[in-house]
C-alpha positions as CSV (number, residue, x, y, z in Angstrom):
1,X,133.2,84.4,37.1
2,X,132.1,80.7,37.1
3,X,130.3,79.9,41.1
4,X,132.0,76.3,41.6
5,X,130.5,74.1,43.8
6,X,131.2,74.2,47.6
7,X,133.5,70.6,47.5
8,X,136.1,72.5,45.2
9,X,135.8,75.7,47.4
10,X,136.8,73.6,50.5
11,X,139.4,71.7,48.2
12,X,141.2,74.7,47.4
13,X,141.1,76.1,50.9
14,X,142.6,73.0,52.0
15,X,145.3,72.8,49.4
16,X,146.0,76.4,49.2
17,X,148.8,76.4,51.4
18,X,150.7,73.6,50.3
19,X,150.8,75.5,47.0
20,X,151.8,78.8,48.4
21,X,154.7,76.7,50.4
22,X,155.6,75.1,47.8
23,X,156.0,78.2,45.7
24,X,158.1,80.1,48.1
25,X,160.4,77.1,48.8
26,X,161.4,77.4,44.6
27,X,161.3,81.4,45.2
28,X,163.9,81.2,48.1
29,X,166.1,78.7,46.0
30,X,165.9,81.3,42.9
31,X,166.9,83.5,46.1
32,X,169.8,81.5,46.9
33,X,171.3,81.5,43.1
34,X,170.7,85.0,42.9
35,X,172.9,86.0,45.8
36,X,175.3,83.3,45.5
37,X,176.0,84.5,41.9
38,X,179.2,86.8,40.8
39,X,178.7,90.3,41.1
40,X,179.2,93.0,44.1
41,X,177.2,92.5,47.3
42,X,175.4,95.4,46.7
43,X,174.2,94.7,43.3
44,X,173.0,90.9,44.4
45,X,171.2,92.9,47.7
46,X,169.4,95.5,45.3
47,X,168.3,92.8,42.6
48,X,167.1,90.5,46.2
49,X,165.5,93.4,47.3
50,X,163.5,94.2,43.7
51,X,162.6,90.5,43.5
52,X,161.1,89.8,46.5
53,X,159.2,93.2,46.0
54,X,157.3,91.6,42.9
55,X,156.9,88.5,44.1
56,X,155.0,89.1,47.2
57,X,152.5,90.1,45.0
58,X,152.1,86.8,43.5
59,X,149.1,84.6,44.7
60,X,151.7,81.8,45.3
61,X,152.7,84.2,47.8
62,X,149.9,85.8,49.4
63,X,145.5,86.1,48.3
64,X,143.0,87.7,49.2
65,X,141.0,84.3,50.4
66,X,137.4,85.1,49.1
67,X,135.2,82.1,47.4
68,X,134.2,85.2,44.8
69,X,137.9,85.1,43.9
70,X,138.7,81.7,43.7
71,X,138.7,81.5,39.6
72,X,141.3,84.5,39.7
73,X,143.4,83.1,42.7
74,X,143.8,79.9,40.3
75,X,144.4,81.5,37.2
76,X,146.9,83.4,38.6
77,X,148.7,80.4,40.4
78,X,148.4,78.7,37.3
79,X,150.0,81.7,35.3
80,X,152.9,81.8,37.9
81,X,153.6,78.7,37.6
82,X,152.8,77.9,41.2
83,X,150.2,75.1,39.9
84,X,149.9,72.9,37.0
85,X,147.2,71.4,35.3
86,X,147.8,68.7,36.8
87,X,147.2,70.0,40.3
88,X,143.7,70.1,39.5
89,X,142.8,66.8,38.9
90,X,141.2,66.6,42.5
91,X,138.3,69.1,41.3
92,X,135.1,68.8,39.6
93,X,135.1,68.3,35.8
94,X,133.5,72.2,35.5
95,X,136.2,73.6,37.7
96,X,138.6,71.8,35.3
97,X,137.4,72.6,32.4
98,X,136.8,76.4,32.6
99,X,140.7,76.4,34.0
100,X,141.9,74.6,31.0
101,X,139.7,76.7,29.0
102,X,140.9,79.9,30.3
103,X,144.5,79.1,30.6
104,X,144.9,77.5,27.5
105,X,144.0,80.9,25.8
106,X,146.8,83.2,27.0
């Protein structure tokens, strides 16, 4: 995909993290309301326990930090809601626009 330049590669090393953060801290309060829900223990545990096991694959979650992967890291953040559009407004006007491009066709 698209080669950005170098200032949005170090951009999204640096803010990668925060994103990730944040999107664990909204996973472990859909955690919370999960298991403090009505039902048996057992079902909550179980449903916990097939949760977590999808959402560790999320980028929000964990990436495999390579500049070739940058466009898919951020398309996927973006599709999991881990980032908006807005989170972007830091980068370059290509980086941007091929996002908005790409995102808004899904």
């Amino acid at each position: 995909m698209n080669k950005f330049s170098e200032k949005d590669w170090k951009l999204f090393r640096s803010k990668i993290a925060v994103w990730q953060e944040a999107y664990m801290e909204k996973l472990n309060k859909e955690y919370i309301e999960l298991l403090s829900g009505e039902g048996n223990a057992s079902d909550k545990f179980w449903a916990l326990e097939k949760r977590i096991r999808g959402d560790k694959k999320d980028c929000g979650v964990q990436c495999d930090m390579r500049r070739s992967n940058q466009f898919y890291i951020m398309m996927s953040l973006l599709n999991e809601g881990a980032i908006t559009l807005e989170d972007l407004d830091d980068f370059s006007e290509d980086l941007k626009d091929t996002m908005i491009h790409f995102f808004e066709r899904k």
